[in-house]
C-alpha positions as CSV (number, residue, x, y, z in Angstrom):
1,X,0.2,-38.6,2.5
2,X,1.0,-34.9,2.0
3,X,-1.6,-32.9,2.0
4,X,-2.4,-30.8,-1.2
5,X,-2.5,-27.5,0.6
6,X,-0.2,-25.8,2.9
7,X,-1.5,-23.6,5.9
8,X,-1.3,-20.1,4.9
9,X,-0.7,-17.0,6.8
10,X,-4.2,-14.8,7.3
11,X,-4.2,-12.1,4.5
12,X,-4.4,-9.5,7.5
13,X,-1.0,-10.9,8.6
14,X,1.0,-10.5,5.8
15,X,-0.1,-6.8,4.5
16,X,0.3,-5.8,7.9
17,X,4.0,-7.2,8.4
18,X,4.5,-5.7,5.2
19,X,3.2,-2.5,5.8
20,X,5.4,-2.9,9.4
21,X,8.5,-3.4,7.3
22,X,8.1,-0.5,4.8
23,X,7.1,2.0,7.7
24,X,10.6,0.7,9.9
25,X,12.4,0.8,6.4
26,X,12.1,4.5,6.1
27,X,12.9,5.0,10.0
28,X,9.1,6.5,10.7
29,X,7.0,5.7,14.0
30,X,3.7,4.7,14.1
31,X,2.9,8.0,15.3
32,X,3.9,9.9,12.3
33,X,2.5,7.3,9.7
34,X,-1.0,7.4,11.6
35,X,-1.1,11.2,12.4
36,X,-0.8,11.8,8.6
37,X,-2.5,8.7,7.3
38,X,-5.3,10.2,9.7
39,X,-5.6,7.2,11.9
40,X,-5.2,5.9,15.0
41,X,-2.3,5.1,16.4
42,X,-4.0,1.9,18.3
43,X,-5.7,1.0,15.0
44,X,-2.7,1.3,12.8
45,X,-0.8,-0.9,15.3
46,X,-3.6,-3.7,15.0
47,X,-3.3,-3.3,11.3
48,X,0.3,-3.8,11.4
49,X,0.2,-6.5,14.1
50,X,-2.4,-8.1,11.6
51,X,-5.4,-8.3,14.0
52,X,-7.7,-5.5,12.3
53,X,-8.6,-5.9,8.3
54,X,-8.0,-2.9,7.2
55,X,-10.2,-1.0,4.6
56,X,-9.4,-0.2,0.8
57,X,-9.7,3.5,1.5
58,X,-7.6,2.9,5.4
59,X,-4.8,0.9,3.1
60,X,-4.9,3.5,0.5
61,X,-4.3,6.4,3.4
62,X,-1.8,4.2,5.0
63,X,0.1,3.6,1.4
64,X,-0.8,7.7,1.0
65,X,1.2,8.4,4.4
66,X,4.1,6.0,3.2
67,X,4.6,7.0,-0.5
68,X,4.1,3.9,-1.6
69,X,1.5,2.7,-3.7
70,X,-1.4,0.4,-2.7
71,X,-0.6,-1.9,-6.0
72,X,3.3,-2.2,-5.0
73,X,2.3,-3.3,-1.0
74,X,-0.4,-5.5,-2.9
75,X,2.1,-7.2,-5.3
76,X,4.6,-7.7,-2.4
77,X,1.9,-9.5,-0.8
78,X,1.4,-11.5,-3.1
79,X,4.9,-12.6,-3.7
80,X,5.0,-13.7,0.1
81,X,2.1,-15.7,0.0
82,X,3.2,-17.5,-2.9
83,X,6.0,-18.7,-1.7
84,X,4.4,-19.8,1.3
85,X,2.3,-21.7,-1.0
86,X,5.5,-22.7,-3.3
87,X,3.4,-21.2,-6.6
88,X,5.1,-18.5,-9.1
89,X,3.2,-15.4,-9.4
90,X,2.7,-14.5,-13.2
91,X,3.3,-11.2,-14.3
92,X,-0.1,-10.1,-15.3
93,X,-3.2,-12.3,-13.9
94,X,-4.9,-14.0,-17.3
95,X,-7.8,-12.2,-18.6
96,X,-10.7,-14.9,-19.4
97,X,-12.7,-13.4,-22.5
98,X,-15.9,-12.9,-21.7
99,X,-18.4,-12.0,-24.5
100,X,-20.9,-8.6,-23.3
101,X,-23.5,-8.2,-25.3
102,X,-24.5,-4.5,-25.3
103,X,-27.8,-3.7,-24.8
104,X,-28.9,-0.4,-26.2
């Protein structure tokens, strides 16, 4: 029997091949992208080698350093991991309705 899920890659994995791929896409070195991200050079390569998580605010300086934004390297995340896991990505992520009571 086929089991109902599929091994995915670690979330570290795929932003950092992504961020790999958009940093070798516009011809840049790790040097330049960490001098003006302002990180290490080590640390951006573990990042990109997916064996460091990397912060909001470190992805955000990376993004920064790239000129790309951190929703677009998100979104393209996304899209890999779902077709690892053979699932469509919707266009907007549905909104439950939640009733707040406000308290005054």
């Amino acid at each position: 029997m086929k089991s109902l899920y599929t091994t995915q890659p670690l979330l570290r994995t795929v932003i950092g091949d992504v961020l790999r791929g958009l940093r070798q896409t516009q011809g840049r070195t790790l040097r330049e992208v960490s001098s003006q991200a302002q990180v290490s050079l080590g640390y951006l390569s573990e990042v990109e080698r997916g064996q460091k998580e990397a912060s909001s605010e470190l992805l955000e300086a990376i993004c920064t350093a790239l000129n790309v934004p951190l929703w677009c390297v998100l979104r393209e995340v996304s899209d890999r991991m779902s077709l690892t896991d053979g699932s469509l990505v919707p266009e907007a992520a549905p909104v439950p309705f939640v009733p707040v009571t406000l308290i005054s």
